[in-house]
C-alpha positions as CSV (number, residue, x, y, z in Angstrom):
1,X,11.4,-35.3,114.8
2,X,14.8,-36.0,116.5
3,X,17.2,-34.6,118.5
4,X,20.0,-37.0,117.4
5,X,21.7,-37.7,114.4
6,X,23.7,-40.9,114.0
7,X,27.1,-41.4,115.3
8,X,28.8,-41.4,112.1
9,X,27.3,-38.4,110.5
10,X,30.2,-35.9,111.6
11,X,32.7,-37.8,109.8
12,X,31.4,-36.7,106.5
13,X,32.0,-32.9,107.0
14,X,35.0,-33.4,109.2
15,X,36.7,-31.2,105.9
16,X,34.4,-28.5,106.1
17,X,35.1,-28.5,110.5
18,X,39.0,-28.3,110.0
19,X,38.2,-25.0,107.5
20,X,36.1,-23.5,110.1
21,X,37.8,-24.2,113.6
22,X,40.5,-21.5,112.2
23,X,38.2,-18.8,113.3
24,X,38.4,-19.4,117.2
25,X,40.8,-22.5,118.2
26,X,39.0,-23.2,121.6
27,X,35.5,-23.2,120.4
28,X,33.8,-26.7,119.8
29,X,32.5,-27.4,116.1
30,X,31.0,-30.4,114.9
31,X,27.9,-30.9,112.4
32,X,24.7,-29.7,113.5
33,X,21.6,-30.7,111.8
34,X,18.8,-27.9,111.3
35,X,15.5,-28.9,110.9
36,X,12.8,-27.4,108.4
37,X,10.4,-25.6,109.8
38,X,7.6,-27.8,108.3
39,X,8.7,-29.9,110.7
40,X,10.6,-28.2,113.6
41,X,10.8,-24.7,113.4
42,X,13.7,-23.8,115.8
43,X,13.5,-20.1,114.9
44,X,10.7,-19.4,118.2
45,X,9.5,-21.6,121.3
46,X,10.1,-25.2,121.9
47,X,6.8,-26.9,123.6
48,X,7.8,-26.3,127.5
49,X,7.9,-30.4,127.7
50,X,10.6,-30.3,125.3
51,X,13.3,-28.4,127.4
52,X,12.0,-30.0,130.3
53,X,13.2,-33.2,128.6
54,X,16.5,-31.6,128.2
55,X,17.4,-30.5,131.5
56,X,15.3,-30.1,134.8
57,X,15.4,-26.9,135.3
58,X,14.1,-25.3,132.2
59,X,10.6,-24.2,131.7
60,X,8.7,-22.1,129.2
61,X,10.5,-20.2,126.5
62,X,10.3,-16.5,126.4
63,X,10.2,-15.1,122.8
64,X,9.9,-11.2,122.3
65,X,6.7,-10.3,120.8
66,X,9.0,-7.8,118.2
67,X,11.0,-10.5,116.8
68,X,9.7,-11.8,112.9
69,X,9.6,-15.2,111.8
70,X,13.6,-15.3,111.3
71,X,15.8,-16.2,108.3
72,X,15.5,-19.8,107.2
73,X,18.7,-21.0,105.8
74,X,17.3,-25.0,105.3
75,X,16.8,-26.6,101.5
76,X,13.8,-26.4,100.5
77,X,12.9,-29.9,99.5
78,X,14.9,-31.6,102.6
79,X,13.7,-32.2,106.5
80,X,17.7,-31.4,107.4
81,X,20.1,-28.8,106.3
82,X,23.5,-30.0,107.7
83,X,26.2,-27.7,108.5
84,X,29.8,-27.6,110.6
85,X,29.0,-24.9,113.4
86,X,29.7,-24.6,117.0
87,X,28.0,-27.1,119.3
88,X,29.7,-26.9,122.4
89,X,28.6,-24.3,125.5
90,X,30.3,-21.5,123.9
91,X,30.8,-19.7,120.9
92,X,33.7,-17.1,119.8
93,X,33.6,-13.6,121.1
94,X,33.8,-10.9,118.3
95,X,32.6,-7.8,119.7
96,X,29.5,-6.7,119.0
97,X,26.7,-6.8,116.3
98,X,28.0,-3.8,114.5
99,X,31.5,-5.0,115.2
100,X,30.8,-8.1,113.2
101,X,28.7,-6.8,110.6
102,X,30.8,-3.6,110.1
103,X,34.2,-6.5,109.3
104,X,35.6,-7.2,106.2
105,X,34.1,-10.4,104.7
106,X,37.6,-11.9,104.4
107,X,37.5,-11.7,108.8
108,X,34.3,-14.3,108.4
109,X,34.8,-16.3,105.2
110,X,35.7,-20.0,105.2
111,X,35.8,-21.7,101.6
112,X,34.3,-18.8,99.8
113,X,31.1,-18.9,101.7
114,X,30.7,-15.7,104.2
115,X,29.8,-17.2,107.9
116,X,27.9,-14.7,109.1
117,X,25.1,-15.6,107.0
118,X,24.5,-18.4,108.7
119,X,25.1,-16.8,112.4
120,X,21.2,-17.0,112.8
121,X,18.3,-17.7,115.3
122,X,17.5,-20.7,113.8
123,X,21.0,-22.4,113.9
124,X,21.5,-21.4,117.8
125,X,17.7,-22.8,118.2
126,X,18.9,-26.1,116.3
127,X,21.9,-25.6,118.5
128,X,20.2,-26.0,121.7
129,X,18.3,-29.1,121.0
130,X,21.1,-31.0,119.9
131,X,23.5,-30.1,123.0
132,X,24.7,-33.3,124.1
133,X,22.8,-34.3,127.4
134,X,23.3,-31.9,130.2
135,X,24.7,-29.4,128.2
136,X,22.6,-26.1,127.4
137,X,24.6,-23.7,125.2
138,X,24.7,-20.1,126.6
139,X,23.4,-20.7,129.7
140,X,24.2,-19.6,133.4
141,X,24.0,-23.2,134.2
142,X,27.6,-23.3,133.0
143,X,30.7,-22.2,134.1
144,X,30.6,-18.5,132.6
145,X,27.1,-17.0,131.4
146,X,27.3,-16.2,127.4
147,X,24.7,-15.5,124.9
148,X,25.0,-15.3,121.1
149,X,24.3,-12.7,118.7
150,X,22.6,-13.1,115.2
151,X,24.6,-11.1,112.3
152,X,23.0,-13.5,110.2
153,X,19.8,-11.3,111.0
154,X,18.4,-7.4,110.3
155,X,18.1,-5.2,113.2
156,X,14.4,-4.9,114.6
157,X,13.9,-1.4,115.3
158,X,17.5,-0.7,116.0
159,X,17.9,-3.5,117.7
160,X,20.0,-6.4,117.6
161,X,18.8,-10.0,118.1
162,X,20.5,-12.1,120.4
163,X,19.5,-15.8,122.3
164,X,20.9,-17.1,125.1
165,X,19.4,-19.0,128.5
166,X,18.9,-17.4,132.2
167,X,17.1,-17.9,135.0
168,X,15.5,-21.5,133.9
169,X,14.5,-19.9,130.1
170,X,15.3,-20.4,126.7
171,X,15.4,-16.4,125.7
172,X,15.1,-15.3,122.2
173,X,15.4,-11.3,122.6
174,X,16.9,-7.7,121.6
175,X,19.1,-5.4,123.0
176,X,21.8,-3.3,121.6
177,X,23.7,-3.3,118.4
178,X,26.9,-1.8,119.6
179,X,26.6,-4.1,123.2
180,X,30.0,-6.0,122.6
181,X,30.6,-7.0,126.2
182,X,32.8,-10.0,127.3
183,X,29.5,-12.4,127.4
184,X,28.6,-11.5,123.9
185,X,29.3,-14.4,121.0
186,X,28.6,-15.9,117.5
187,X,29.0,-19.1,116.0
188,X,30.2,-19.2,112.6
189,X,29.3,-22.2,110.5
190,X,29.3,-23.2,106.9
191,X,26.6,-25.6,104.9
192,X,27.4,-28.9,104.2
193,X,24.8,-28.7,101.8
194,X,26.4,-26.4,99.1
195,X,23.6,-26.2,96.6
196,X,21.2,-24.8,99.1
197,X,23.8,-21.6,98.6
198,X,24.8,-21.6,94.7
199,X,28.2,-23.1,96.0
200,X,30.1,-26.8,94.8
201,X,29.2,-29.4,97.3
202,X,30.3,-33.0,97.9
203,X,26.7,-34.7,96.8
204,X,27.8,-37.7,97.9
205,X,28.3,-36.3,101.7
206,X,24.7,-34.8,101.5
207,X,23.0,-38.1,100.3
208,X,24.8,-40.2,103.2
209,X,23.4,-38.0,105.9
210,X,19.9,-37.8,104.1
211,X,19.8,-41.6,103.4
212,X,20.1,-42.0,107.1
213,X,17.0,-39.8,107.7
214,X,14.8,-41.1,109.3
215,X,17.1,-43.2,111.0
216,X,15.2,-46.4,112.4
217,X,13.7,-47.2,109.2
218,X,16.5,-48.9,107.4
219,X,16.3,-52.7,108.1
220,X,19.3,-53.6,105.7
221,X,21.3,-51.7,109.0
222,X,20.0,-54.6,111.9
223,X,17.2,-53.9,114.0
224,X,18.7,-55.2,117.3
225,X,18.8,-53.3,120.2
226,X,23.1,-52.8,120.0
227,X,22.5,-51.4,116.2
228,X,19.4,-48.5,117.7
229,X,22.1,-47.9,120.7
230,X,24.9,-47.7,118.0
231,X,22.8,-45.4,116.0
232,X,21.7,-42.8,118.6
233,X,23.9,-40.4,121.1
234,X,23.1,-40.8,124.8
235,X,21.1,-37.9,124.7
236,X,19.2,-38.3,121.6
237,X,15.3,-37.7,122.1
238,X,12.3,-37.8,119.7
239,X,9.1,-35.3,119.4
240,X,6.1,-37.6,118.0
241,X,3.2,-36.8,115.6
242,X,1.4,-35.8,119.0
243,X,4.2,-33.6,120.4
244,X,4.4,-35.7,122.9
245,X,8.7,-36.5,123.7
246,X,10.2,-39.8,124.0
247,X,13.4,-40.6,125.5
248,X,16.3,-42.6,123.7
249,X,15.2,-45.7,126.1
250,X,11.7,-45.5,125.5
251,X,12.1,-45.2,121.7
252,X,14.6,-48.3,121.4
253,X,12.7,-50.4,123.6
254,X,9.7,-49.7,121.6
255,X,11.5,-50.3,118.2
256,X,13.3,-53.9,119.8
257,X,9.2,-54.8,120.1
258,X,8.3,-53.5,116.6
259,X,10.5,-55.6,114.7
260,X,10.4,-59.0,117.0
261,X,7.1,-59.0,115.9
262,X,8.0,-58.7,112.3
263,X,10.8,-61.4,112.6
């Protein structure tokens, strides 16, 4: 399981990203990738090694004991759900929970599909392992501290959930539904993958980013080292079968000895 997706893959919903950036004009959107949670479930706790790999300073997750498994919003026959959502430091501020769920669904709706659906814990988790390196969404290692709220999930005990990242911890917690304080945001984002939601979908988007998955096994693309480098962001990083995490160096010097074997 990957952290990266290739290079080209947010040119195919660069549509859906124009729709949604009308919500909030200064907050970053791009395709983010969600994983299944057969695979990667990004709903809870990362293994501590995995946020150590993404910056220094992070250590184990804290996950309140209260909080349920989570909505999952991936297909169900697919290892990635793509969709256009925010993947920059910060999301838009919109008041609190009840504030966004309380809205009229024409506030929230892009296309005919209702964003706030897909404002969930499992988006923001998916979020937070794709953050380009050295950037860690709603954290106080950046300029202003901010953490994101989950309309996209029911209230546990009264509660709203929210995630965000403070004193060296990835924190998925509660707190309160009406809290709509400067610091507070959500990310809208729409599925690129219409069908998983009963709504028309360019197929032909979908199957480019699946065919790329996984991404090093396509030999008809090159196997030199300039075609792994081309494929992968600078940050990119890999979870093995074993859990263990590779780096983007590791993993493309490995592959550059696979296949000059095999030549």
């Amino acid at each position: 399981m990957s952290s990266g997706v290739p290079r080209n893959a947010g040119v195919a919903a660069a549509g859906s990203g124009s729709a949604i950036s009308g919500l909030a004009g200064s907050v970053e959107y791009g395709l983010l990738m969600v994983p299944s949670p057969r695979h990667l479930d990004t709903r809870s706790s990362i293994p501590a090694d995995v946020r150590a790999s993404q910056h220094a300073g992070l250590g184990e997750d804290f996950f309140d004991p209260a909080l349920a498994d989570g909505a999952d919003l991936t297909g169900p026959a697919q290892p990635w759900t793509p969709f256009v959502s925010v993947v920059g430091a910060y999301g838009m501020a919109a008041g609190s929970y009840d504030d966004v769920t309380s809205a009229s669904p024409d506030v929230f709706t892009v296309d005919g599909f209702d964003t706030r659906a897909a404002m969930t814990r499992q988006l923001w988790g998916a979020r937070l392992l794709q953050a380009p390196a050295g950037l860690i969404p709603d954290s106080d290692y950046n300029e202003k501290w901010t953490f994101t709220l989950f309309p996209g999930e029911p209230l546990i005990g009264g509660q709203a959930v929210s995630g965000t990242v403070l004193k060296g911890r990835v924190r998925f917690r509660l707190g309160k539904a009406n809290r709509g304080i400067g610091s507070a945001r959500i990310a809208p984002a729409v599925p690129v993958m219409g069908d998983v939601w009963g709504m028309s979908c360019d197929h032909q988007v979908t199957e480019q980013l699946l065919a790329l998955e996984p991404v090093f096994h396509h030999e008809e693309l090159g196997a030199g080292r300039e075609v792994f480098e081309n494929m992968t962001a600078p940050g990119f990083w890999e979870v093995g079968a074993s859990g263990r995490v590779y780096t983007r160096d590791f993993v493309i010097e490995a592959l550059v000895d696979r296949y000059s074997l095999t030549a």
